[in-house]
C-alpha positions as a printed Julia matrix, in Angstrom:
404×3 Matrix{Float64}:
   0.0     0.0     0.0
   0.92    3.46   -1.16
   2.96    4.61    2.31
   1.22    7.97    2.5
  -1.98    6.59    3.14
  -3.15    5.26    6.44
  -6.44    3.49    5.15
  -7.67    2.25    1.6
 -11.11    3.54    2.17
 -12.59    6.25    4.91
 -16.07    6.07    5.38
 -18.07    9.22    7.02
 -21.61    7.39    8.67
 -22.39    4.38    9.85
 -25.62    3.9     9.14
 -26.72    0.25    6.74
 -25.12    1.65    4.12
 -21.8     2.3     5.84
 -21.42   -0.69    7.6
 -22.61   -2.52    4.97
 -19.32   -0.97    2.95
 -17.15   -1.67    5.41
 -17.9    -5.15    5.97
 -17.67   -6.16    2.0
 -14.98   -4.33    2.06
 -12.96   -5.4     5.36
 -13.94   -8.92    4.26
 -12.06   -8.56    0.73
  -8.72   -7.38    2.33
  -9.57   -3.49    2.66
  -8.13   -1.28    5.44
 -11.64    0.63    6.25
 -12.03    3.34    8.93
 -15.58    4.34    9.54
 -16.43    7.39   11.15
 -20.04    7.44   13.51
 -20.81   10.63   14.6
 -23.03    9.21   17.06
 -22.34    7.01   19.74
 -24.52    3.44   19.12
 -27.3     2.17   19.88
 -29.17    5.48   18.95
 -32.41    5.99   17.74
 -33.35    6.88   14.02
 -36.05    8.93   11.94
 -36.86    6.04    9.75
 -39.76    3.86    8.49
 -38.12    0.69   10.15
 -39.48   -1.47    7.8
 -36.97   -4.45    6.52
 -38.02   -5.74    3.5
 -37.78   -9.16    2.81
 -35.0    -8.77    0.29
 -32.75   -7.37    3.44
 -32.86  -10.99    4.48
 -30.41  -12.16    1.54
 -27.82   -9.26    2.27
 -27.95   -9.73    6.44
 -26.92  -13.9     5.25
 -23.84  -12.41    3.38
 -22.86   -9.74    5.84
 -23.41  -12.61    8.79
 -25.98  -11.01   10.96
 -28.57  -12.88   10.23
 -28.6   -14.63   13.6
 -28.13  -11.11   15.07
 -31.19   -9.72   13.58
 -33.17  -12.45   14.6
 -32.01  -12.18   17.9
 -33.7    -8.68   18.37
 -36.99   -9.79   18.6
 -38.57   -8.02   15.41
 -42.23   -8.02   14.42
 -42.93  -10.28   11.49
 -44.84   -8.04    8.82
 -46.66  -10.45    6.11
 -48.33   -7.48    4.25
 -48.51   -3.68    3.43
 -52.0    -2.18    3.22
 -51.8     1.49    1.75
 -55.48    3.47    2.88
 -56.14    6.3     1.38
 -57.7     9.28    3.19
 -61.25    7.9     2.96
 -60.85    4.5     4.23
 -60.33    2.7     0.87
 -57.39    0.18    1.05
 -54.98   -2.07   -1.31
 -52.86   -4.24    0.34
 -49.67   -5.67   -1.49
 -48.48   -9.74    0.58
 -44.57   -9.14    1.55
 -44.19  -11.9    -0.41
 -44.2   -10.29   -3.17
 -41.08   -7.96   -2.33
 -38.73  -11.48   -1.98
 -37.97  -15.12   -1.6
 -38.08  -14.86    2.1
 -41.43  -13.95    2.15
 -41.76  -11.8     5.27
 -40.61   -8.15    5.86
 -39.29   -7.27    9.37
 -40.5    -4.3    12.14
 -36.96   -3.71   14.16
 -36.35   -0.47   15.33
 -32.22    1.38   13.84
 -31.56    1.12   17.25
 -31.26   -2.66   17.29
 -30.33   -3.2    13.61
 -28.11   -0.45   13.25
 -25.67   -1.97   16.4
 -26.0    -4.92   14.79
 -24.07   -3.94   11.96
 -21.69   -1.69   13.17
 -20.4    -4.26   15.87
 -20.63   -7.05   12.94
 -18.16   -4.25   11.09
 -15.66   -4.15   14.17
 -15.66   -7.71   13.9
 -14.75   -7.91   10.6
 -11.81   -5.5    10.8
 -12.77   -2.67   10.69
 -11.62    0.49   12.46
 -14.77    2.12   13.9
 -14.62    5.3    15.33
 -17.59    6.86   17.6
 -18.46    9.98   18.32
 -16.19   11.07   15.65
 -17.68   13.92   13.34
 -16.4    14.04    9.96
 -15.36   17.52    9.59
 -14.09   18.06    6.15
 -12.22   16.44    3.52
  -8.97   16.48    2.79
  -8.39   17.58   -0.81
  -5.37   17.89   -3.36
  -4.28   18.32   -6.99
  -8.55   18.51   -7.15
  -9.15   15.69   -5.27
 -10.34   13.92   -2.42
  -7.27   12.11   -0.13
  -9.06   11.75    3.09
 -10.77   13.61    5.82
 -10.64   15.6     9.04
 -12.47   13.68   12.21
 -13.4    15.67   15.28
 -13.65   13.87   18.56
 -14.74   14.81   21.74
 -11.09   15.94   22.6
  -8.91   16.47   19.21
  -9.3    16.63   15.54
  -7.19   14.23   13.4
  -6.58   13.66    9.52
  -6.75   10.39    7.84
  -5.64    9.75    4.15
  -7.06    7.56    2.05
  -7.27    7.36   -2.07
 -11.06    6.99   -1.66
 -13.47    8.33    0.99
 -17.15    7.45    1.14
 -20.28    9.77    2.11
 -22.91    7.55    3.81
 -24.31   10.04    5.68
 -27.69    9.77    4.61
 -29.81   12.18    4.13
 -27.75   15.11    4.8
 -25.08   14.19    2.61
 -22.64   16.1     4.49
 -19.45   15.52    2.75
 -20.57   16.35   -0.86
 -22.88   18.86    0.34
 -20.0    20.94    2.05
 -17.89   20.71   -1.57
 -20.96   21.85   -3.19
 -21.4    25.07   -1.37
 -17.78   25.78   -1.38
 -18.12   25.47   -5.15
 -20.73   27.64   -5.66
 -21.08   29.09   -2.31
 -25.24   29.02   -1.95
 -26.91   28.06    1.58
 -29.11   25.38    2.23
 -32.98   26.02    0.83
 -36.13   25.77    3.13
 -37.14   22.59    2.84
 -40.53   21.91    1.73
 -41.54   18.79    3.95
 -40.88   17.61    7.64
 -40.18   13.9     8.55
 -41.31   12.65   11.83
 -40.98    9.42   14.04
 -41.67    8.0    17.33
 -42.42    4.76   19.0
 -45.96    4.54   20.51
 -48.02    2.14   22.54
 -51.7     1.5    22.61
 -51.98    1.39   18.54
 -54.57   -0.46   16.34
 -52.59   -1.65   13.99
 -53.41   -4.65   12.32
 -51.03   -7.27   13.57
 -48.73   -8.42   10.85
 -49.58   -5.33    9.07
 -47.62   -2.23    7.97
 -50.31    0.19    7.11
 -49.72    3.35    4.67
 -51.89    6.59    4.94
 -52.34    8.99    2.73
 -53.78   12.55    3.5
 -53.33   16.13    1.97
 -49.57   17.13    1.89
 -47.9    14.35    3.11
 -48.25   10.39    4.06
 -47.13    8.02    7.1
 -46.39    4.65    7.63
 -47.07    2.43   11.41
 -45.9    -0.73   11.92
 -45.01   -3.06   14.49
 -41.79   -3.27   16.05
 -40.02   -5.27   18.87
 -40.87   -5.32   21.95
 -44.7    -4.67   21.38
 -44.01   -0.78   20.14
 -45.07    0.49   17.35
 -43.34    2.82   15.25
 -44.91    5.7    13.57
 -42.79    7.78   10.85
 -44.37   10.79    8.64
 -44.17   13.72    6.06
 -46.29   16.59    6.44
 -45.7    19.63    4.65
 -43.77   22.21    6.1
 -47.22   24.36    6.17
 -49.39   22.25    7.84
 -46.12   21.72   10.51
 -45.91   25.44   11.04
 -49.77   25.65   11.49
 -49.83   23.48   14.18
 -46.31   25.48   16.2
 -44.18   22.56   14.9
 -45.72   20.35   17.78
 -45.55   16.27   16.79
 -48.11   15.11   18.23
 -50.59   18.07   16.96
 -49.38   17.16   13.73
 -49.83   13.86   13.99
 -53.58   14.52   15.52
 -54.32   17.41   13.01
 -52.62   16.28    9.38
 -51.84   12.25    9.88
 -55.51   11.77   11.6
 -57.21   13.28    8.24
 -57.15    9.8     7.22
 -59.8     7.72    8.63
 -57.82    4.48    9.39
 -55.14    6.71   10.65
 -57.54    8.31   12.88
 -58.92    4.86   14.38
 -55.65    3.06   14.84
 -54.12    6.1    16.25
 -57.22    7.41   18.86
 -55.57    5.73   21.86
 -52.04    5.85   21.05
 -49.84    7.7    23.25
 -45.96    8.17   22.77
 -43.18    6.02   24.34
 -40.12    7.63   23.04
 -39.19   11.55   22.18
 -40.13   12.58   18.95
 -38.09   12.93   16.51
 -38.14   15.19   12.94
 -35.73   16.29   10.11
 -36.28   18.7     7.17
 -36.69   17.41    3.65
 -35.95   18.89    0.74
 -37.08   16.14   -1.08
 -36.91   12.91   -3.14
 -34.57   11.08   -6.16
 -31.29   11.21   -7.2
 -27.9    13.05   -6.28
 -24.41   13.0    -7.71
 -23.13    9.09   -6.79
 -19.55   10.54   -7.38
 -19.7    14.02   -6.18
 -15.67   14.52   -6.41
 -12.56   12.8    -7.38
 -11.79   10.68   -4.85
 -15.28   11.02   -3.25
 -18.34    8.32   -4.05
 -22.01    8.59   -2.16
 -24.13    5.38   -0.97
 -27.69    4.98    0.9
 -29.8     8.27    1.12
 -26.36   10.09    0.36
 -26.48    8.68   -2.83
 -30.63    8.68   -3.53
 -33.42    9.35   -1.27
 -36.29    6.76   -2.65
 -39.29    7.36   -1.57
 -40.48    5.89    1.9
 -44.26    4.26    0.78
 -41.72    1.92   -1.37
 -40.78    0.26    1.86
 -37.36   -0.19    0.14
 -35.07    2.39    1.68
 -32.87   -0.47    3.93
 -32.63   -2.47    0.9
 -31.55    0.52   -1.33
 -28.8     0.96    1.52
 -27.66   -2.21    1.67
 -27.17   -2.83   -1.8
 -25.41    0.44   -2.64
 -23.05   -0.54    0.03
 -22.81   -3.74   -1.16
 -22.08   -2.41   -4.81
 -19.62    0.27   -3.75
 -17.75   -2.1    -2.05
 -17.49   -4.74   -5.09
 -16.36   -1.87   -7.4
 -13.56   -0.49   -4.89
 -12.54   -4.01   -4.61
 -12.73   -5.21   -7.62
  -9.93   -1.74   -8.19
  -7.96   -2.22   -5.07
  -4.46   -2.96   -6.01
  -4.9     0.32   -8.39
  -5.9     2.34   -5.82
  -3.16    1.04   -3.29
  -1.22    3.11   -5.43
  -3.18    6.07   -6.52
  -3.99    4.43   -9.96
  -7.22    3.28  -11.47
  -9.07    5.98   -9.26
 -10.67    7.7   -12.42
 -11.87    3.99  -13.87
 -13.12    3.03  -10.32
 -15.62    6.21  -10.19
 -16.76    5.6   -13.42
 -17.48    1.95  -13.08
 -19.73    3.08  -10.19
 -21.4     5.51  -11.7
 -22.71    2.57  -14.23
 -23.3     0.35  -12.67
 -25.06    2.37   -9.76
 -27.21    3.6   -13.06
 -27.97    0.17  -14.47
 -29.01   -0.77  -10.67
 -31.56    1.83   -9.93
 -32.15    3.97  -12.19
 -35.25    2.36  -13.02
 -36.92    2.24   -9.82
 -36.16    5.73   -8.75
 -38.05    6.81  -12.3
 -40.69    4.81  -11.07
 -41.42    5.83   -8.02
 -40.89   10.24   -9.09
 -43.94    9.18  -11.25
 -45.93    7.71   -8.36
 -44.68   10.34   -6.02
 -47.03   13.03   -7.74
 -50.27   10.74   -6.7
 -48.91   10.25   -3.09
 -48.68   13.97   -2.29
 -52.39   14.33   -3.12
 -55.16   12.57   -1.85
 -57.78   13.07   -4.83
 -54.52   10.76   -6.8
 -54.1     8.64   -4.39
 -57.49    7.86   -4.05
 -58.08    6.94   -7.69
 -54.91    5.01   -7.61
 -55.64    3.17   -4.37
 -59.19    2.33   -6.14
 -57.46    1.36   -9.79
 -54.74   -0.76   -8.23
 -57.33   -2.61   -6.12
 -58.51   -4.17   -9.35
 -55.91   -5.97  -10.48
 -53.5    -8.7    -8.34
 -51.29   -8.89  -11.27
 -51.11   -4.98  -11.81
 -50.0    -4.43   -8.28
 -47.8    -7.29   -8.22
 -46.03   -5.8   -11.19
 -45.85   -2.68   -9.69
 -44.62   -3.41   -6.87
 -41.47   -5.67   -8.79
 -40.82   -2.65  -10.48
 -39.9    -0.12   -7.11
 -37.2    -3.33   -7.01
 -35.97   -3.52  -10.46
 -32.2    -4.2   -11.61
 -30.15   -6.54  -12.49
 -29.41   -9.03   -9.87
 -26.06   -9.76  -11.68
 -24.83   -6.14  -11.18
 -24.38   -6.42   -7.33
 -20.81   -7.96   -8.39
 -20.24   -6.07  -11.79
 -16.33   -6.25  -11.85
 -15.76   -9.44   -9.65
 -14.24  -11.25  -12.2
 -11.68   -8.6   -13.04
  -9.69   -9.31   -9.51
């Protein structure tokens, strides 16, 4: 390995995606740092829905048993209501071979992974803040990690933003490029874990209602978790409180309203801005590639956001791998980022089309209405359908495998 630099790969958040790098990429001979700017277990704004498909990538990251272990809610079906009671429901079954989605709250599976990643190898950092990167001759050679008592500077030929939503690494190079501040964001994103729901047991139920839509589910340890989007409006109208919001906006629905009358809250809310949906730069600088919500925020009613994660990080890690010999030495780095960039394309480009044509019908009721009503007509529409919000080529997990 090139002498000046003290990892192969640096990777800022350690979140499915992250981990999910790091142990594909520990486990092909990488030296990985991953920087967690929390400390774990922590909780999460997130759906917490694990689609069956997760089951496949937990079996070759070996926490399986882990997962398992946590106690999760077994979810055979989603049921999406729109605001007037009507329903579709779509059999989990249809998402995978496994057959069953999971409720398990990022608390439990996030630890999971990140202790499966220090067991693997890899050098995991906590309460470590990614500061900046390091950058020169144009490109990315590391970053900057803030402590609780000292900043230090790591080199690496490649560094990885799986930071989720916020993309912090690529969006701090973007506003030093063109030196703009963040927009107000036109939605709000809330979660919490409740007792005393209605659910229906094995369900996770989708409402719909004007401005926004939520998902509740079961999770372990009989909690439910409800997460939502409201517009930013309708938040400000009720003083930004959660559970008015929830009360107010979510409770417009009718099924909401009933499984959600004698609910009460068992853990602090939580909420982020959104600016919104679809795709970002997957190789934002030289030197720099983006995974999970980093990469491209999919839409939440999909139910495939962890599997989206996992696979990016999956994918990332086959492509770095498949390069890492070249990179050990600076070389290759150019051929690397625009291997991922393909084959990131060819993997879900499709479904992220998909779903910024449904996304128009889930922001209004009146749409989703007549789409709730439409889809309820055919089995073999909505089973189609819901293949598609999964599409790509299976093959392409391992594009470059047979280069090594």
């Amino acid at each position: 390995m090139n002498s000046s630099f003290d990892y192969d790969v640096i990777i800022a958040g350690g979140g499915p995606a992250g981990a999910s790098a790091a142990i594909h990429l520990s486990m092909s001979g990488a030296r990985v740092l991953l920087a967690e700017q929390k400390r774990f277990p922590r909780a999460k704004l997130c759906g917490e829905f694990i689609s069956p498909e997760c089951t496949v990538h937990f079996e070759r990251l070996g926490v399986v048993e882990q997962m398992l272990a946590a106690g999760p809610t077994s979810l055979n079906e989603t049921v999406f209501y729109s605001r007037g009671g009507n329903r579709v429901g779509v059999p989990s079954a249809w998402f995978g071979a496994q057959g069953v989605a999971l409720g398990l709250s990022r608390a439990e599976m996030d630890e999971r992974l990140l202790r499966r990643a220090c067991d693997c190898g890899v050098e995991v950092l906590e309460d470590a803040h990614v500061n900046s990167v390091l950058i020169e001759d144009d490109r990315v050679c590391g970053a900057k990690v803030r402590t609780s008592d000292r900043e230090l500077s790591f080199r690496a030929p490649i560094t990885i933003d799986a930071t989720g939503r916020t993309r912090a690494l690529a969006r701090r190079l973007e506003r030093a490029g063109n030196g703009s501040g963040p927009q107000r964001a036109p939605l709000v994103a809330f979660k919490a874990h409740l007792l005393n729901t209605r659910v229906e047991p094995g369900a996770c139920e989708i409402y719909f209602y004007r401005g926004g839509y939520g998902g509740l589910s079961s999770i372990e340890g009989g909690l439910s978790n409800l997460c939502f989007i409201a517009a930013a409006r309708d938040v400000r109208a009720c003083d930004s409180d959660a559970d008015r919001v929830m009360r107010e906006v979510v409770c417009q629905n009718r099924r909401a309203s009933q499984t959600l009358s004698s609910a009460r809250v068992h853990s602090p809310w939580l909420a982020v801005s959104l600016e919104g949906f679809g795709r970002h730069s997957v190789a934002p600088a030289r030197g720099l590639i983006a995974i999970g919500d980093a990469a491209s925020f999919i839409d939440p009613f999909t139910g495939s956001g962890m599997l989206m994660a996992l696979e990016s990080g999956e994918l990332a890690a086959s492509v770095i791998a498949a390069h890492l010999d070249g990179i050990r030495h600076a070389t290759q780095l150019s051929e690397l980022e625009t291997q991922y960039r393909s084959a990131y394309q060819r993997r879900f480009d499709s479904r992220l089309r998909l779903c910024s044509i449904i996304r128009r019908a889930a922001f209004v009721p009146g749409l989703a209405e007549l789409a709730i009503r439409f889809f309820a007509l055919s089995k073999l529409l909505r089973r189609n359908l819901t293949r598609a919000t999964r599409s790509g080529r299976r093959q392409d997990l391992r594009p470059f495998a047979a280069s090594k």
